[in-house]
ZADO-1210 file (C-alpha; in nm, 4 decimals, padded with zeros to 6 digits):
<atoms>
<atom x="00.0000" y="00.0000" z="00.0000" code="UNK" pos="1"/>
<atom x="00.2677" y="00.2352" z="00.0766" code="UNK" pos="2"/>
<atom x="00.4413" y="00.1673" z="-00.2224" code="UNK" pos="3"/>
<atom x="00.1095" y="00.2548" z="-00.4598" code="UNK" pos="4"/>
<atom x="00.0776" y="00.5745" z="-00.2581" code="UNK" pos="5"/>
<atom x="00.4456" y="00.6909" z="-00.3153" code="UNK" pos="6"/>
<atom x="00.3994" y="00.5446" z="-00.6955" code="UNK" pos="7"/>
<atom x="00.0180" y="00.8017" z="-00.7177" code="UNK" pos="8"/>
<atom x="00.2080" y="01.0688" z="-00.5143" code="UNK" pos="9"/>
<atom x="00.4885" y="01.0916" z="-00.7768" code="UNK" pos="10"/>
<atom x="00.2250" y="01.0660" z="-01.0484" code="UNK" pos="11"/>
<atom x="00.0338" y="01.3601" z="-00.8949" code="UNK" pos="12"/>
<atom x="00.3523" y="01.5691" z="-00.8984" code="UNK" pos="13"/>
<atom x="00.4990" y="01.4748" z="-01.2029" code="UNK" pos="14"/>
<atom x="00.1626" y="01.6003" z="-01.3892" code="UNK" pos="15"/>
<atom x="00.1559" y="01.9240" z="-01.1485" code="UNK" pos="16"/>
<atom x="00.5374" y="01.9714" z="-01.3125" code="UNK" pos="17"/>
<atom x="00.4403" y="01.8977" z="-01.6616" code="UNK" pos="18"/>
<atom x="00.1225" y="02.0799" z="-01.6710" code="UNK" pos="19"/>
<atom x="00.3145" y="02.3867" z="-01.5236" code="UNK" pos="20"/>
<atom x="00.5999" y="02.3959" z="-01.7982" code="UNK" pos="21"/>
<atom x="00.3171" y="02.3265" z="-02.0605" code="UNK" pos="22"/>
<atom x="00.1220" y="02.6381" z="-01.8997" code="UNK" pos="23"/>
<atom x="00.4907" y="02.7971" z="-01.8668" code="UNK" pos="24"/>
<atom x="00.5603" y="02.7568" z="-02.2633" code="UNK" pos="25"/>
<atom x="00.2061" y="02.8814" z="-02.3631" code="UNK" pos="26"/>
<atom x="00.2901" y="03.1986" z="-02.2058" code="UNK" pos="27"/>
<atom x="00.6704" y="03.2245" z="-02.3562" code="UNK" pos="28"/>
<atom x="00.5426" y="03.1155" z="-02.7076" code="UNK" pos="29"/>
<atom x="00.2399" y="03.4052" z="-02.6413" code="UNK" pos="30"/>
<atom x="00.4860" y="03.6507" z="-02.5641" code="UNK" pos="31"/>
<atom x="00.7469" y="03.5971" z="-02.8332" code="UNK" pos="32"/>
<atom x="00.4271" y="03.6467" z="-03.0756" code="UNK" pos="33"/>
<atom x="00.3374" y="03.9660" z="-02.9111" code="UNK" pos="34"/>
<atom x="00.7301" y="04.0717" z="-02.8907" code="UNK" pos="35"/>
<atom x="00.7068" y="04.0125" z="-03.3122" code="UNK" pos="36"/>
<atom x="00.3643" y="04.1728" z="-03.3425" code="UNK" pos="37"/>
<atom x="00.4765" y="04.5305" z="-03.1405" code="UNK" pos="38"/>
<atom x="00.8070" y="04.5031" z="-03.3598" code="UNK" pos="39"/>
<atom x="00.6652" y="04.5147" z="-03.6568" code="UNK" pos="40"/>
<atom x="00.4305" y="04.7969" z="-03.6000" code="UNK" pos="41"/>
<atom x="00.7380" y="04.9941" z="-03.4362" code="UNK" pos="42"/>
<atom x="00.8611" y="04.9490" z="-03.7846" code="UNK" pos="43"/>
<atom x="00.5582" y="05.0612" z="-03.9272" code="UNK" pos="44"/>
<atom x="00.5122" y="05.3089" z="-03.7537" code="UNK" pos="45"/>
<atom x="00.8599" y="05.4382" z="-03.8292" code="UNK" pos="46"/>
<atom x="00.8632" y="05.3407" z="-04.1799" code="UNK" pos="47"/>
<atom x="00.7662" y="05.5465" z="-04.4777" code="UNK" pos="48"/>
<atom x="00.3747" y="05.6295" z="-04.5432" code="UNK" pos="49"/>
<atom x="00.2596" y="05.3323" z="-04.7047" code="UNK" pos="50"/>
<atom x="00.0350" y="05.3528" z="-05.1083" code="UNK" pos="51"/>
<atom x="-00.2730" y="05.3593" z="-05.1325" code="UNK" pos="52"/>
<atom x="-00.3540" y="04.9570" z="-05.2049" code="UNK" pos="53"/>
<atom x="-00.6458" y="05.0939" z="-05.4793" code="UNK" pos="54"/>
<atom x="-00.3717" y="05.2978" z="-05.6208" code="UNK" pos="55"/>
<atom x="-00.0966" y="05.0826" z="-05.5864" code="UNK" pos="56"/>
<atom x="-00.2912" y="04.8108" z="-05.7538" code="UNK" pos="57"/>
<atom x="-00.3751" y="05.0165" z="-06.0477" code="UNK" pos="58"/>
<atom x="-00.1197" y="05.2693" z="-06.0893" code="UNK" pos="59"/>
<atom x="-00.0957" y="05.6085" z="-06.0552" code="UNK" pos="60"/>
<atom x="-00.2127" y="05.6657" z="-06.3991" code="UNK" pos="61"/>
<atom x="-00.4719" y="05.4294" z="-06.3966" code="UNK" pos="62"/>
<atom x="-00.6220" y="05.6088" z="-06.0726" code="UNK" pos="63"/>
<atom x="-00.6168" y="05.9571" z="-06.0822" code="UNK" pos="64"/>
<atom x="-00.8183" y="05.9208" z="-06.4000" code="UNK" pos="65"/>
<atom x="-01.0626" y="05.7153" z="-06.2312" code="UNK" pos="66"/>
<atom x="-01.1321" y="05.8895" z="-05.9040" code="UNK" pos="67"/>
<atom x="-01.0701" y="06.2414" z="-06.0723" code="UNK" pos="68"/>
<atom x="-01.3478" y="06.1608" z="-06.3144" code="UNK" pos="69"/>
<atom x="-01.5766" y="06.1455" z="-06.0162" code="UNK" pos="70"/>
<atom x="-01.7508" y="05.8357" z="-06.1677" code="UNK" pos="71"/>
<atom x="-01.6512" y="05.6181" z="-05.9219" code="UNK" pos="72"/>
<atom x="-01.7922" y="05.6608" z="-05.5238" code="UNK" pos="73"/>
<atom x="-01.7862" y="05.3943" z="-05.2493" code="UNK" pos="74"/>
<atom x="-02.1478" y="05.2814" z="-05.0989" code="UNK" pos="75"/>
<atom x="-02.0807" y="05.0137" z="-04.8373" code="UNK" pos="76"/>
<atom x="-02.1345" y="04.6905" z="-04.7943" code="UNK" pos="77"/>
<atom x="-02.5444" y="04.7305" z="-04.7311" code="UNK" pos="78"/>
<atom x="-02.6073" y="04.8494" z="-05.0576" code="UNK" pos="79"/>
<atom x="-02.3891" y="04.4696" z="-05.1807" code="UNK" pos="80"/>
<atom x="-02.5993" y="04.2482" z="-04.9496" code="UNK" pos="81"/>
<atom x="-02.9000" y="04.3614" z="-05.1378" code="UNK" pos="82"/>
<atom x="-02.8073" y="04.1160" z="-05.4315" code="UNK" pos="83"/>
<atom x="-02.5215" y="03.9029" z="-05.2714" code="UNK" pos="84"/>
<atom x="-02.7277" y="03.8053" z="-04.9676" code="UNK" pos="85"/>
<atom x="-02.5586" y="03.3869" z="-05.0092" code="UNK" pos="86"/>
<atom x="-02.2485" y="03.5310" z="-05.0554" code="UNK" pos="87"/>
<atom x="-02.2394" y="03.7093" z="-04.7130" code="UNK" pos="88"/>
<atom x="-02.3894" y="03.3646" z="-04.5665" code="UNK" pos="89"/>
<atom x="-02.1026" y="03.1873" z="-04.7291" code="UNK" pos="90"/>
<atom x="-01.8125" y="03.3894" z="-04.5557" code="UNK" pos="91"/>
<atom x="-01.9347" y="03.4254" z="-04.1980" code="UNK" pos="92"/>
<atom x="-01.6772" y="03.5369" z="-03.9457" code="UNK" pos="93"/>
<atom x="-01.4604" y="03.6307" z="-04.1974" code="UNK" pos="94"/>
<atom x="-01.1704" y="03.8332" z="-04.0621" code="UNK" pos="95"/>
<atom x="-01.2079" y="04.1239" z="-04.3022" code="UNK" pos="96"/>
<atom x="-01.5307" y="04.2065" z="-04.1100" code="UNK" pos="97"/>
<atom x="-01.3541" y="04.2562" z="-03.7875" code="UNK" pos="98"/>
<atom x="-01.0483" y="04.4154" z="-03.9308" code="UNK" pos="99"/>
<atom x="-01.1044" y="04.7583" z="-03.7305" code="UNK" pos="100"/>
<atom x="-01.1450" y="04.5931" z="-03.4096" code="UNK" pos="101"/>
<atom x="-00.7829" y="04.4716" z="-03.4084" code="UNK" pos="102"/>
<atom x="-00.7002" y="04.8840" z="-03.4392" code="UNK" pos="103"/>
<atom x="-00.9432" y="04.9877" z="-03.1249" code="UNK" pos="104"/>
<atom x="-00.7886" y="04.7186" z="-02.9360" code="UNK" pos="105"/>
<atom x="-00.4369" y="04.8574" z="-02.9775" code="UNK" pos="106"/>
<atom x="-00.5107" y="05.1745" z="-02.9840" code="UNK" pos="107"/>
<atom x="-00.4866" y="05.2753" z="-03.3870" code="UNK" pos="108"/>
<atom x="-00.7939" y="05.3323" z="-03.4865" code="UNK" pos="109"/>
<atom x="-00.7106" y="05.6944" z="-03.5864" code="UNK" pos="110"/>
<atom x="-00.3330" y="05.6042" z="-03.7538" code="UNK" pos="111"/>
<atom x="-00.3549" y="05.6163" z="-04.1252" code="UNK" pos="112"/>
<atom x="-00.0754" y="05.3585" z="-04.1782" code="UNK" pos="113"/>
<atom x="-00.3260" y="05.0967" z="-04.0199" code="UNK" pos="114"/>
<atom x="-00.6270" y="05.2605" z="-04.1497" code="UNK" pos="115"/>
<atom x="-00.4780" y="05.1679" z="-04.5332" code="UNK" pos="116"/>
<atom x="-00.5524" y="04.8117" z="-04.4438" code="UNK" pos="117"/>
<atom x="-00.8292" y="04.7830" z="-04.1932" code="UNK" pos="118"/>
<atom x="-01.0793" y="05.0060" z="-04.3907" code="UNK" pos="119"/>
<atom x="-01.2420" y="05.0486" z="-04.6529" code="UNK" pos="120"/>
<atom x="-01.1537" y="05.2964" z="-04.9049" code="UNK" pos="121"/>
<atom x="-00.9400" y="05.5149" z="-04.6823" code="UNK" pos="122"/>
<atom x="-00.6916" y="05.7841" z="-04.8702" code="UNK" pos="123"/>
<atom x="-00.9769" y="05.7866" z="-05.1723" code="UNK" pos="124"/>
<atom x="-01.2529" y="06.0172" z="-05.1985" code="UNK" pos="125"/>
<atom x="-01.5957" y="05.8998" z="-05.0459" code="UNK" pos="126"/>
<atom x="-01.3630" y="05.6429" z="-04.8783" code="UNK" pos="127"/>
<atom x="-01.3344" y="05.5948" z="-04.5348" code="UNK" pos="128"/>
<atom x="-01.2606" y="05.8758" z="-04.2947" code="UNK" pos="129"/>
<atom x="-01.3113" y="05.8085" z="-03.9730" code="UNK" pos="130"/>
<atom x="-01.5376" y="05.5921" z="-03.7455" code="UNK" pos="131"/>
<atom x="-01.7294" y="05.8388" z="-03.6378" code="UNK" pos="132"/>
<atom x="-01.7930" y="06.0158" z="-03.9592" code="UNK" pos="133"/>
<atom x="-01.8139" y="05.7237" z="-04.1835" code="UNK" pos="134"/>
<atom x="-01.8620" y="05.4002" z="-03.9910" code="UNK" pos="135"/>
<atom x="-02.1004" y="05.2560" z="-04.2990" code="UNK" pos="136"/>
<atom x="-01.7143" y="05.1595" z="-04.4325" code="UNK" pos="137"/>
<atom x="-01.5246" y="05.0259" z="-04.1283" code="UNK" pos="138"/>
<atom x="-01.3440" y="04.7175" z="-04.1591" code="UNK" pos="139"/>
<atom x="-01.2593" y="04.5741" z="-04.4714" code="UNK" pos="140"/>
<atom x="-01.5386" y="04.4956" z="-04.7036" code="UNK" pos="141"/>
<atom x="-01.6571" y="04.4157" z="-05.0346" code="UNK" pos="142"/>
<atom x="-01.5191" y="04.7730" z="-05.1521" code="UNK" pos="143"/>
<atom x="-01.2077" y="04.6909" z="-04.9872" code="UNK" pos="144"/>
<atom x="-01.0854" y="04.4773" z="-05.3011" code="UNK" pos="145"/>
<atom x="-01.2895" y="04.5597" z="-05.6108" code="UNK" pos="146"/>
<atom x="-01.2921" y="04.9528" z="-05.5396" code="UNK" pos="147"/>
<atom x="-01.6023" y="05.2131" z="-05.5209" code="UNK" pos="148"/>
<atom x="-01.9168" y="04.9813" z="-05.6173" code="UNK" pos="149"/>
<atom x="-02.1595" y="05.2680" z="-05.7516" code="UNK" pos="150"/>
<atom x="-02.0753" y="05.2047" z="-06.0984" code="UNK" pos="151"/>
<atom x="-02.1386" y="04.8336" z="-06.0950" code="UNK" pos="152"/>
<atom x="-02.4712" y="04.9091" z="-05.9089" code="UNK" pos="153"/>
<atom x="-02.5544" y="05.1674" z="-06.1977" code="UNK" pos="154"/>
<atom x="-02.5001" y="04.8695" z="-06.4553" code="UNK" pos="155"/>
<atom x="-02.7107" y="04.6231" z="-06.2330" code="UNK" pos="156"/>
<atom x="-03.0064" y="04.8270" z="-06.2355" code="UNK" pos="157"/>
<atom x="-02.9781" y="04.9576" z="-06.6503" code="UNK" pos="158"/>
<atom x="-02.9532" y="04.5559" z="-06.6544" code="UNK" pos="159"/>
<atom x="-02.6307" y="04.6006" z="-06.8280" code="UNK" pos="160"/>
<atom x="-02.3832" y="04.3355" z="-06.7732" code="UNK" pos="161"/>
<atom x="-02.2687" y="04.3087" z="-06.4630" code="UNK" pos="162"/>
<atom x="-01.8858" y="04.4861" z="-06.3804" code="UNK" pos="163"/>
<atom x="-01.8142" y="04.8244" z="-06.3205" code="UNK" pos="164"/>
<atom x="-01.5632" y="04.7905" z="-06.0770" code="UNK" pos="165"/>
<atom x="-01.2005" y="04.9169" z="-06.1144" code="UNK" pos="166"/>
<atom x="-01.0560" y="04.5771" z="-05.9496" code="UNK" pos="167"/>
<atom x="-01.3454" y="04.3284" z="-06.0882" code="UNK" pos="168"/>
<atom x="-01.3119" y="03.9351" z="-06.0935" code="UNK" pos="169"/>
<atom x="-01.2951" y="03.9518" z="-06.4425" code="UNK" pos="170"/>
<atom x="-00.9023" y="04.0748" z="-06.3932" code="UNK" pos="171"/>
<atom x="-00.7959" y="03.7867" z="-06.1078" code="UNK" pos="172"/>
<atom x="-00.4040" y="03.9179" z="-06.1457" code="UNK" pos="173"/>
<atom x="-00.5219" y="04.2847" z="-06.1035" code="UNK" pos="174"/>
<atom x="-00.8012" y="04.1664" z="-05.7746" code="UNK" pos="175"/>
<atom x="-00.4527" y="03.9129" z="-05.6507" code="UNK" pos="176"/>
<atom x="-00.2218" y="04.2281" z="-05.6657" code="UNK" pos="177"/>
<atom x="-00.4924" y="04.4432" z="-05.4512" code="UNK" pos="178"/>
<atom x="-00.4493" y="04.1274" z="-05.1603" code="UNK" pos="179"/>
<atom x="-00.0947" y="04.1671" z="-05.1629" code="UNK" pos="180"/>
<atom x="-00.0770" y="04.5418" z="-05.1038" code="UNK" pos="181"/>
<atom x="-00.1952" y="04.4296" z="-04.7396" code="UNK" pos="182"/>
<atom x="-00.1248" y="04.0777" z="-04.6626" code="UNK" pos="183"/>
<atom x="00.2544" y="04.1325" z="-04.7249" code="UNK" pos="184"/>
<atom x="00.5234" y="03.8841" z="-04.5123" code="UNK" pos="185"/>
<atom x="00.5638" y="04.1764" z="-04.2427" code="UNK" pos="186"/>
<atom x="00.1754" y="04.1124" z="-04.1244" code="UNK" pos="187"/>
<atom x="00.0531" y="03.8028" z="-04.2417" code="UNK" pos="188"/>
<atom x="00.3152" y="03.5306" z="-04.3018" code="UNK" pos="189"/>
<atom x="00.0906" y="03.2786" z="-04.3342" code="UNK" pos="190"/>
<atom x="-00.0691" y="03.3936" z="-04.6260" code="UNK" pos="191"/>
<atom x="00.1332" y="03.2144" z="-04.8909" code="UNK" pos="192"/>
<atom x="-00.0885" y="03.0797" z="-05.0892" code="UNK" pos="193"/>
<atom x="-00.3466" y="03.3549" z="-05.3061" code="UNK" pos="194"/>
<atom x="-00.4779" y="03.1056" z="-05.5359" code="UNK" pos="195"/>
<atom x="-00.5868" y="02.9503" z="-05.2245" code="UNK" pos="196"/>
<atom x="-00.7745" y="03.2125" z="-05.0634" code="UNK" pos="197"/>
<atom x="-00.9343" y="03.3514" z="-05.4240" code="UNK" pos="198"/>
<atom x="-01.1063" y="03.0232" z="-05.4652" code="UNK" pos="199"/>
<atom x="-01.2275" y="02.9965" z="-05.0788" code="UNK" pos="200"/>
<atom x="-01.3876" y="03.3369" z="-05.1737" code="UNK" pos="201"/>
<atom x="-01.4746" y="03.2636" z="-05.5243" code="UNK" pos="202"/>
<atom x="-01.6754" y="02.9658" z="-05.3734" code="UNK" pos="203"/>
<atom x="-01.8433" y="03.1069" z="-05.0926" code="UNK" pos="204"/>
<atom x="-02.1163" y="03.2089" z="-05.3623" code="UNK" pos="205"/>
<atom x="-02.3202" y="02.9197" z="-05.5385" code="UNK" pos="206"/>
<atom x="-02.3538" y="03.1164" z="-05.8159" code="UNK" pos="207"/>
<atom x="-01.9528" y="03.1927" z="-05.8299" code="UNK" pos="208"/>
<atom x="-01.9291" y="02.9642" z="-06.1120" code="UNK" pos="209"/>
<atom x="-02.1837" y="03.1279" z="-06.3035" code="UNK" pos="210"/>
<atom x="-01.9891" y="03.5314" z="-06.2424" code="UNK" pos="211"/>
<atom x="-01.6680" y="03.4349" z="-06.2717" code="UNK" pos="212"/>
<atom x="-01.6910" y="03.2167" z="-06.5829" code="UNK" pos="213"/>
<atom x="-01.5328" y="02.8242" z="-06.4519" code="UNK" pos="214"/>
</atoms>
């Protein structure tokens, strides 16, 4: 009997130990990530003002035409679920939707270096200012990608074809180029594979097949 009581004692102790160091390495692993994470937005924060991703994606060219025309204004993501109601089903608790709380956490909900990426149309006219003036375009939405959306609405209701947008699926390298003016190595190292991602959001629509002609 004594012996099975040492033998559970140890046992008891033993798991106390490992559970600690497992508890212990959660916490080091946490703070390494966190360590990483403030470094990199020290070097934001330090580095040169970032493009605009609509205007790095097209060009400088490309968008002064467009947005000095005055053609082209952003509506919000309200006016999209109107049409694209199973797409928004498709893609629930997407990250894009919550990009802006990641900023009011940390405090940088007003910095324009973080604002680029975690908003929608942000540096562009009838893009988003602030939170409190325009919070119909926090986050990252549909506009976030393809660009101001009133044009394509204007086409959906003349029952036009549908397109309009300055960063449409019908130009995939143009729409790939727009991801990778934010989810670059420094902040997202894990996104490796676009191809991958397109076609999670290509399929998140039943009728994806049908739009984006495969």
């Amino acid at each position: 009997i004594g012996f099975d009581k040492r033998m559970n004692t140890r046992y008891v102790v033993m798991s106390f130990v490992f559970s600690t160091l497992r508890v212990m390495g959660l916490v080091l692993l946490a703070a390494v990530v966190l360590h990483a994470k403030d470094e990199r937005i020290a070097k934001e924060l330090t580095s040169p003002m970032a493009e605009i991703p609509l205007k790095k994606t097209l060009g400088e060219q490309l968008f002064n035409e467009a947005i000095n025309s005055g053609d082209y204004r952003y509506v919000g993501n309200t006016k999209c679920r109107l049409c694209h109601r199973k797409f928004f089903l498709g893609r629930k608790k997407d990250p894009h939707d919550f990009a802006m709380n990641n900023l009011l956490a940390s405090g940088h909900e007003e910095n324009p270096r973080c604002l680029l990426c975690h908003s929608t149309g942000f540096g562009v006219e009838t893009g988003f200012v602030s939170i409190e003036s325009t919070p119909r375009l926090s986050n990252v939405q549909c506009e976030g990608c393809h660009g101001p959306g009133n044009v394509h609405i204007k086409l959906i209701k003349q029952k036009k074809k549908a397109g309009g947008f300055l960063v449409g699926t019908d130009r995939p390298k143009r729409l790939k180029r727009m991801c990778q003016s934010c989810h670059t190595k420094r902040w997202d190292r894990a996104y490796h594979d676009l191809d991958k991602a397109y076609e999670k959001y290509r399929n998140a629509d039943p009728n994806s097949k049908r739009r984006y002609g495969k």
